[in-house]
N, C-alpha and C positions, 0 to 999 in steps of 0.2 A: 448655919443656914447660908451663911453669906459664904464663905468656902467653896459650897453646892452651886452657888446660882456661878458663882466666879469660874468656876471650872465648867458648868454647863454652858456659860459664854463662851470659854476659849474653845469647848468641842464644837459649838456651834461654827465658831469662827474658822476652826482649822479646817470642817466639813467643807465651808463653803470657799476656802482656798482652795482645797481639793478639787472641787468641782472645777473653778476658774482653771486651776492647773489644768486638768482630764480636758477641758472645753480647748484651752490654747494649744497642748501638746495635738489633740486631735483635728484642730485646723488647719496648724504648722504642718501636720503629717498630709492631709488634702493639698494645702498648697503645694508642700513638695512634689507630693504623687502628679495633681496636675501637673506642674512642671515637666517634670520627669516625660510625662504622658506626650507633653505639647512638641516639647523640647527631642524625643527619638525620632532616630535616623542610623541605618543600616547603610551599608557600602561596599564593594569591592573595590582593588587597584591591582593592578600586575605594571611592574619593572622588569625592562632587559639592556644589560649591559653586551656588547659584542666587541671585542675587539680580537685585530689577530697584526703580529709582528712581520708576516709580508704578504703579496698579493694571494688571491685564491682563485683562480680559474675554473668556469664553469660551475658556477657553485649553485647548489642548491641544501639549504639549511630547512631540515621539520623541528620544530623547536618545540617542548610541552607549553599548552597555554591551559589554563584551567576548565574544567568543563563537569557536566552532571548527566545524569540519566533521566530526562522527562517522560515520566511515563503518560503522557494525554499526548503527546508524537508519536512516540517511540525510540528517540532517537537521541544524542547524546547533544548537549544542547553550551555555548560557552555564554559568558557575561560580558567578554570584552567586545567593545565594539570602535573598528581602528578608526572611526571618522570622527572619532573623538580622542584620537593618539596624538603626542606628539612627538618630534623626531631631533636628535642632537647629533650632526656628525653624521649622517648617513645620506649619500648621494641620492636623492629620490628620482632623478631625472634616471640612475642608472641601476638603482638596488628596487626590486618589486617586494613590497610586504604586504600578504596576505594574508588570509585565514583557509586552511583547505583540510577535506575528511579524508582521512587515512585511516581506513579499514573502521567505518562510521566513526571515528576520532577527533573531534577539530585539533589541528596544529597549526600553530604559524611558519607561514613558508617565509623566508629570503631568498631572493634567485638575483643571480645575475651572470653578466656572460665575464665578468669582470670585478672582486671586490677587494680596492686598495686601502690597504693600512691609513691611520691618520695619524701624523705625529707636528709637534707644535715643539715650537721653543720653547726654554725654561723662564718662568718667567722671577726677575729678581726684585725681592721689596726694594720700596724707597725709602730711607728715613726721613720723618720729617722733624723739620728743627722746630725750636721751643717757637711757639707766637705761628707756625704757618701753619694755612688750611689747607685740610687733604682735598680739596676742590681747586686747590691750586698747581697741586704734584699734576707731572705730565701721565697722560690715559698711559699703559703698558701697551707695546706693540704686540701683537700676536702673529706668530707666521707657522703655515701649516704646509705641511709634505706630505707627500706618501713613499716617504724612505726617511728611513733612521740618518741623523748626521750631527756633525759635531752642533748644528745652528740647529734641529731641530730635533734633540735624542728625548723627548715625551710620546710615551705612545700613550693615545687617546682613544677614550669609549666610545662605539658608537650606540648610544641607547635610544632606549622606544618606553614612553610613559602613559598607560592608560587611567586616567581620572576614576573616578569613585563612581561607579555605577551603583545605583541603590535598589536592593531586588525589593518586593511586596509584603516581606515579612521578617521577623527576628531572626535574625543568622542564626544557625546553631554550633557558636564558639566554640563550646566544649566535647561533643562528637560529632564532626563535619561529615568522618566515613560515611558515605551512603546517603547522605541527608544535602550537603552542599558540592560548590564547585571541589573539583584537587585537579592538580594536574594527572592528568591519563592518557594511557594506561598505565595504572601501576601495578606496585606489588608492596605491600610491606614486611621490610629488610630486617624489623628489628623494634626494640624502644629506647627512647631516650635517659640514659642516665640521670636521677636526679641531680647530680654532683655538677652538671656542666659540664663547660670548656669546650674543648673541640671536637665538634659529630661532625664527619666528613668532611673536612673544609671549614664548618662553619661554626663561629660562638654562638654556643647556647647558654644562657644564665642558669646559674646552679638552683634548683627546685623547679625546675622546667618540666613540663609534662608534654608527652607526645611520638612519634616513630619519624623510625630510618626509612625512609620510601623509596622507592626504586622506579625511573620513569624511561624511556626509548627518545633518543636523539637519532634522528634519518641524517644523516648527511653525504654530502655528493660532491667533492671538490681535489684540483688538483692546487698541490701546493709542493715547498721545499720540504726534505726533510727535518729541517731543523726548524722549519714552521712552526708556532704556535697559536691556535685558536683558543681566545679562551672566550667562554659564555656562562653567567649569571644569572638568572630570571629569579624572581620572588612576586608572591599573589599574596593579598592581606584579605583578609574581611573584619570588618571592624562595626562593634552597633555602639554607638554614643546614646548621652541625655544629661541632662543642666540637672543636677540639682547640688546648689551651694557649688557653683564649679563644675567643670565638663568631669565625667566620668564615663567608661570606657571598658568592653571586654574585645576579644578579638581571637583569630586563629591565624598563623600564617605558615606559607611553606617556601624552603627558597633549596634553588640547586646551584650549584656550581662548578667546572671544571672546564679541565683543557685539552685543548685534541691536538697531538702534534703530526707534522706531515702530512700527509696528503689523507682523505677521507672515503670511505666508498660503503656506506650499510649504516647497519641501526644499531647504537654504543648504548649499554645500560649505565644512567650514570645517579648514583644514591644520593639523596638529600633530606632535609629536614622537614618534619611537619610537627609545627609547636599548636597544642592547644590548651583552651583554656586559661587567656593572658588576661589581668585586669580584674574587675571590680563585678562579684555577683551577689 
C-alpha cells in the first residue's frame, strides 16, 4: 500500500511539473512571438559604385534601379527615393542624378556635359610605437585629381547610397519574381549553381539559391579608347525581428561590369539575384 500511494505521489508530482513545464514553455513561446511581432521591420537599400579611368564627355548614364508593377496605377512604380540619397565623390554642382521613365521604366539618369575621373593618393600607415596614442599620430593627408599620377595613381568610386526604405508588408524573400521590386527590365539568363563561386563577376556562397538576370544599361558618352567605365549597383531587401537576438531573411541582386571606350545604345549586362538568404 505504501508502494501505491508513493508512486501515485510521484505521478501526481510529475503531472503537475508537466503542467508548470507546458505553462512556461507556452509563455516563453508568447513572449517571444510578441517580440518577434513588436520587434518586425521590412526595408529596401540600393548601392552604386561608378567609377571611370578618364574623362567622359557628354554623358548620359540610364542605370537599372529597382522597381514593380502596381497594379491600383498601373504603372511600374520604384522604392528609392533620392532626397534621401547620399553622395561620395560625385561633383553635384556638375553631375545631375535623377530618376527618369524609359519606356514606363524608372531608371537612374547621370548626365553631364563633363564627367572626370577621381583619383587620390596612396595613403601609407603609420606605426605606432609602444606607450603612444593613435590620437596622437598626425591626420593622413589626402589629395585628389582628376588624372592618374605618380602623387595621385588611386582611382576612386564615385557612389550613391539609398537608406532602408521600409514598404507596408513582409517582403517576399524567397520568390520576389512578380511580387517585389528587381531591377527592370529584365530577363532571366539562367540559375544559380548550388556550388557557388563566381556567377558573372560575382561571389555567390556555395548552397546559394536564385538566377542569372539580364538587365539594359542606356549609355551616351564620348570617351578614349582605352577608357574604362566600370558600374556596380546592388538592391537588398531585408525583413528583421528580435527574438534572443536580431534575426533576418533577405533577397538581393547586384550587377556589375565595365564599358570600355566611348558608349552609344543599350548593353545587356547579366547579374545576380540571390534569394532566400537567412532564417525562416
Amino acid at each position: 500500500m505504501n508502494k501505491v500511494n508513493v508512486l501515485r505521489k510521484v505521478l501526481i508530482a510529475a503531472g503537475i511539473l508537466a503542467v508548470i513545464l507546458f505553462v512556461c514553455i507556452a509563455l516563453l513561446a508568447a513572449i517571444l512571438g510578441q517580440s518577434a511581432s513588436e520587434s518586425f521591420r521590412s526595408s529596401w537599400s540600393y548601392d552604386l559604385q561608378v567609377s571611370t579611368s578618364g574623362p567622359l564627355d557628354d554623358a548620359v548614364l540610364l542605370i537599372p534601379i529597382p522597381s514593380r508593377y502596381d497594379p491600383e496605377t498601373g504603372t511600374n512604380v520604384t522604392p528609392l527615393d533620392l532626397s534621401r540619397a547620399s553622395f561620395s565623390h560625385f561633383d553635384r554642382d556638375k553631375i545631375s542624378v535623377t530618376i527618369e521613365h524609359v519606356d514606363g521604366v524608372p531608371m537612374l539618369k547621370i548626365s553631364a556635359d563633363r564627367i572626370d575621373p577621381v583619383y587620390r593618393n596612396r595613403i601609407t600607415p603609420i606605426p605606432i610605437a609602444p606607450g603612444q596614442n593613435e590620437s596622437e599620430l598626425p591626420k593622413p593627408t589626402q589629395i585628389y585629381s582628376n588624372r592618374s599620377s605618380e602623387e595621385t595613381p588611386v582611382l576612386v568610386e564615385m557612389e550613391l547610397h539609398v537608406p532602408g526604405t521600409g514598404p507596408e508588408h513582409e517582403i517576399d524573400t524567397r520568390t520576389p519574381i512578380g511580387t517585389e521590386p528587381l531591377f527592370m527590365p529584365y530577363q532571366i539568363a539562367g540559375t544559380i549553381n548550388e556550388s557557388g563561386g563566381r556567377v558573372e563577376g560575382l561571389y555567390v556562397s556555395p548552397g546559394t539559391s536564385g538566377y542569372i538576370v539580364e538587365v539594359p544599361f542606356i549609355l551616351s558618352f564620348d570617351a578614349d579608347d582605352e577608357n574604362v567605365l566600370a558600374v556596380s549597383c546592388g538592391f537588398l531587401g531585408t525583413n528583421q525581428w528580435w527574438v534572443l537576438g536580431w534575426q533576418s531573411n533577405s533577397y538581393s541582386e547586384s550587377v556589375r561590369h565595365e564599358f570600355r571606350g566611348a558608349c552609344n545604345g543599350t548593353y545587356p549586362v547579366r547579374g545576380v539575384l540571390v534569394t532566400g538568404e537567412g532564417v525562416y
